[in-house]
C-alpha positions as CSV (number, residue, x, y, z in Angstrom):
1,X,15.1,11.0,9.6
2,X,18.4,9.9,8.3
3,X,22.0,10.1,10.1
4,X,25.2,9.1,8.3
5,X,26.6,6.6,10.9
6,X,29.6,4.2,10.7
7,X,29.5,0.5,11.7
8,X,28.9,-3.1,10.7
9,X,26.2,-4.8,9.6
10,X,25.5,-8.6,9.7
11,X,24.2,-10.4,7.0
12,X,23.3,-14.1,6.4
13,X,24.0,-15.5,2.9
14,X,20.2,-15.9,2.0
15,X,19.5,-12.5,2.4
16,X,18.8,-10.2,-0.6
17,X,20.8,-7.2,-1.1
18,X,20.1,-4.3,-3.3
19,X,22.7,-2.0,-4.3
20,X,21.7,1.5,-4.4
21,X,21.5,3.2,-7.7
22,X,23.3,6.5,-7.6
23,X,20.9,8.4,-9.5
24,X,18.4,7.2,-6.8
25,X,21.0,7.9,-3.8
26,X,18.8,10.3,-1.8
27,X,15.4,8.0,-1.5
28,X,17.0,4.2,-2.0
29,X,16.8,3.8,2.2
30,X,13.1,5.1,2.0
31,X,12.3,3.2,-0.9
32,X,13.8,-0.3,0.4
33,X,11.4,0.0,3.6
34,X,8.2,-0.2,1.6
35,X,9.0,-1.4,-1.8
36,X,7.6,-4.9,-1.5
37,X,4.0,-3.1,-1.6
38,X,4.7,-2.0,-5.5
39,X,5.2,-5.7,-6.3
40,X,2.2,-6.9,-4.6
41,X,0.4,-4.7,-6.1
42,X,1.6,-5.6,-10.0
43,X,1.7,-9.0,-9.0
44,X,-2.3,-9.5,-6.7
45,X,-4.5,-7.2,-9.6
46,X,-5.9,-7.7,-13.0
47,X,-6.9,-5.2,-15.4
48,X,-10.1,-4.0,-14.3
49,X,-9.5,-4.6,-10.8
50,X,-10.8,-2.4,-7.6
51,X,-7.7,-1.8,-5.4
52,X,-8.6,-0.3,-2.0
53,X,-5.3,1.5,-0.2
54,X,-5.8,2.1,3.5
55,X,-3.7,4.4,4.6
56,X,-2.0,7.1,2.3
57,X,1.7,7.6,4.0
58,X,4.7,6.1,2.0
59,X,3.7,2.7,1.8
60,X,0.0,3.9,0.2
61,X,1.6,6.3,-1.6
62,X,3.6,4.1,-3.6
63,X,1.2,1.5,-3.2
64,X,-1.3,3.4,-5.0
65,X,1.1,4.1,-8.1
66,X,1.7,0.5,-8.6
67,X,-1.8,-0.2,-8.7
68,X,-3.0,3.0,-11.1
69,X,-0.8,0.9,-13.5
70,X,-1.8,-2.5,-12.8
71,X,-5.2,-2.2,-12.9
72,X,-5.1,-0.3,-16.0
73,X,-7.8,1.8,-17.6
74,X,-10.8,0.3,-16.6
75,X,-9.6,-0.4,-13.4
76,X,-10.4,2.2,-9.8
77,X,-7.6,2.8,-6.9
78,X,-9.3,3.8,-3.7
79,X,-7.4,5.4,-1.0
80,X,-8.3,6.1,2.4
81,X,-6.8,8.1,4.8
82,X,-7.9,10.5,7.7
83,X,-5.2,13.2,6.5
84,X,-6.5,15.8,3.9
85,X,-2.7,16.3,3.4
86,X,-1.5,12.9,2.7
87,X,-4.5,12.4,0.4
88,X,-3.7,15.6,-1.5
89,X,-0.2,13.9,-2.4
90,X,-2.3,11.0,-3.8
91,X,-4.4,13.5,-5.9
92,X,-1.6,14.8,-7.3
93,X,0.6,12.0,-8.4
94,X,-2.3,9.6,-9.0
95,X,-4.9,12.3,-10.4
96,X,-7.5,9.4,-11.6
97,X,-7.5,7.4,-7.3
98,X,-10.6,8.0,-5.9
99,X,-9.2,9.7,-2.4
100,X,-11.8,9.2,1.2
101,X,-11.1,11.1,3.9
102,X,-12.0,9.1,6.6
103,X,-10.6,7.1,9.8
104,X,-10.0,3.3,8.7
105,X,-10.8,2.3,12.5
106,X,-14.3,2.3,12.0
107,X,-15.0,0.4,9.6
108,X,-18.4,0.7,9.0
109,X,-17.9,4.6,8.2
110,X,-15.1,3.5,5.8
111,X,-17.1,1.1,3.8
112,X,-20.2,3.5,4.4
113,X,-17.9,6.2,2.7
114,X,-16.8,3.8,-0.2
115,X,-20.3,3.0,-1.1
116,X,-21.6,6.1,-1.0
117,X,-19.2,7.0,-3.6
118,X,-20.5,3.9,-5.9
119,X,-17.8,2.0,-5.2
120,X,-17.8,-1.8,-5.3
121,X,-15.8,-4.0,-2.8
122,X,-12.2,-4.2,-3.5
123,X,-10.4,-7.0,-5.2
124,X,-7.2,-6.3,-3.5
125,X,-6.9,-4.1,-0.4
126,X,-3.8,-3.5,0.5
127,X,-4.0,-2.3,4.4
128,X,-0.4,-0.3,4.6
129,X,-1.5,2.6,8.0
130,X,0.3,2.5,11.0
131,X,-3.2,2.8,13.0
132,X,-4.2,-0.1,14.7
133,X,-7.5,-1.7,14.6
134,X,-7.7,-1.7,11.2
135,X,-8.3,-5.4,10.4
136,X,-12.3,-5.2,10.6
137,X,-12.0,-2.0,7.5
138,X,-10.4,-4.4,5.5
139,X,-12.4,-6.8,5.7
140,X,-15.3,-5.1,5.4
141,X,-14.3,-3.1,2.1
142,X,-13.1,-6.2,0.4
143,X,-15.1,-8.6,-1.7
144,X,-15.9,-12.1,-0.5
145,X,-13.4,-13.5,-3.2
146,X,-11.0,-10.5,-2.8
147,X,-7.7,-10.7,-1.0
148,X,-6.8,-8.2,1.7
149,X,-3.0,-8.1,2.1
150,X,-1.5,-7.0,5.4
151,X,1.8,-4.4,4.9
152,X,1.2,-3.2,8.3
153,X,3.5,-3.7,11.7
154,X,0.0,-2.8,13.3
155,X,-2.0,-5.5,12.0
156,X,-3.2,-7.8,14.8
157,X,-3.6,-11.5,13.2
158,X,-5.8,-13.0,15.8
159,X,-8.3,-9.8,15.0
160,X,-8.1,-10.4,11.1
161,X,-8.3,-14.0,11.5
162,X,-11.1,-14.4,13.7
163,X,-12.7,-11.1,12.4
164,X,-13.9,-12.8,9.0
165,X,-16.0,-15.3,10.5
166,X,-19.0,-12.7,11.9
167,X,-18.4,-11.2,8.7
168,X,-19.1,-14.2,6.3
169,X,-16.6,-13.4,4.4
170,X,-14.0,-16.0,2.3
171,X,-11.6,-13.0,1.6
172,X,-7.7,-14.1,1.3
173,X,-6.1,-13.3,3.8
174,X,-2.0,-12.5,3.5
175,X,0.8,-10.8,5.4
176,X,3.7,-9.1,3.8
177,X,7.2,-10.9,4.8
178,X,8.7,-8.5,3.0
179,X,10.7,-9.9,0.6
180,X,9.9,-9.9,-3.2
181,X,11.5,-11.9,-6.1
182,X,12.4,-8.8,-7.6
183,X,14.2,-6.9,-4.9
184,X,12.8,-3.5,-5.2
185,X,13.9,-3.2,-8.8
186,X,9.8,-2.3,-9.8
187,X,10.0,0.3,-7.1
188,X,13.1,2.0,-8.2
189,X,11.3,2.0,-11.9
190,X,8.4,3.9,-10.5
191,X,10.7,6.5,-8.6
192,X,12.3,6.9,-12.2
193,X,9.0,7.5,-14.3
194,X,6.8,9.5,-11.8
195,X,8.4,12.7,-10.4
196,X,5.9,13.4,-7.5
197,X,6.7,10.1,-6.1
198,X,10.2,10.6,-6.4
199,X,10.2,13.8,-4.8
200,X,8.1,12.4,-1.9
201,X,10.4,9.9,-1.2
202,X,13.2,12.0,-0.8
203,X,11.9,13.9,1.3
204,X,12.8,17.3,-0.6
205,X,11.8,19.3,-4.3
């Protein structure tokens, strides 16, 4: 929810700042909380890529716009999430994502789920649910020389960490900092050119 409040923020001098369009006025705030996941996605995929999206709230949502268009034509966005609701957004703003309904905490359901579908290990997974004990699903799902990036308060480190060795996997493994060179300015592009995510965003038709 958003409140109008008054008061005073404190800001260092290395910290980016991104002035809110007006024509963008009602989603900016949501939109600045997850953008950094549009710009990994453009900037972690090839054309042709797999892209794996756990989770399909705001983050996946736009998330799995980014990576329709990064991964271009030949390329498949998988998103998984355990709401038929949230998935049904996806459908409808990224018609060609191959949507799973399933619960990424069990992870071998998950990946059973993908490859039953004829899906290949991801390239890029981009873990983005608020559930924890996700870490095993990701790594499980993602290809040996894949990369699994973490835009998740829930992720547990140690468990993704040490989780890769019974696995046998060499999968990259990254966390989100939340800060991108271009300041949310590929996210606001997005909101521009795809009406479904726009309207998500703000919350309202």
């Amino acid at each position: 929810p958003e409140v109008p409040v008054r008061g005073r923020a404190v800001v260092t001098g290395l910290m980016p700042v991104l002035r809110v369009p007006d024509d963008l006025a009602d989603c900016a705030l949501t939109a600045a909380d997850v953008y950094p996941v549009a710009s990994y996605a453009y900037e972690r995929t090839r054309p042709g890529d797999h892209v794996v999206v756990l989770g399909a709230g705001m983050a996946g949502l736009l998330a799995a716009v980014a990576a329709r268009e990064a991964v271009g034509a030949d390329g498949v966005v998988t998103v998984a999430d355990v709401s038929g609701e949230a998935l049904a957004r996806i459908a409808a703003a990224v018609p060609d994502a191959v949507t799973v309904e399933c619960d990424a905490r069990d992870a071998v359901a998950t990946a059973s789920a993908l490859r039953d579908r004829g899906l290949r290990r991801a390239d890029l997974t981009l873990a983005c649910t608020s559930a924890r004990g996700c870490e095993g699903t990701a790594l499980l799902v993602t290809a040996s020389t894949g990369t699994v990036l973490f835009f998740s308060t829930a992720t547990s480190f140690a468990a993704a960490a040490l989780g890769s060795d019974p696995l046998g996997t060499a999968a990259r493994l990254e966390l989100s900092n939340g800060v991108t060179p271009d300041h949310g300015e590929r996210t606001l592009d997005l909101l521009r050119r795809h009406p479904l995510l726009r309207t998500a965003f703000s919350g309202h038709p």
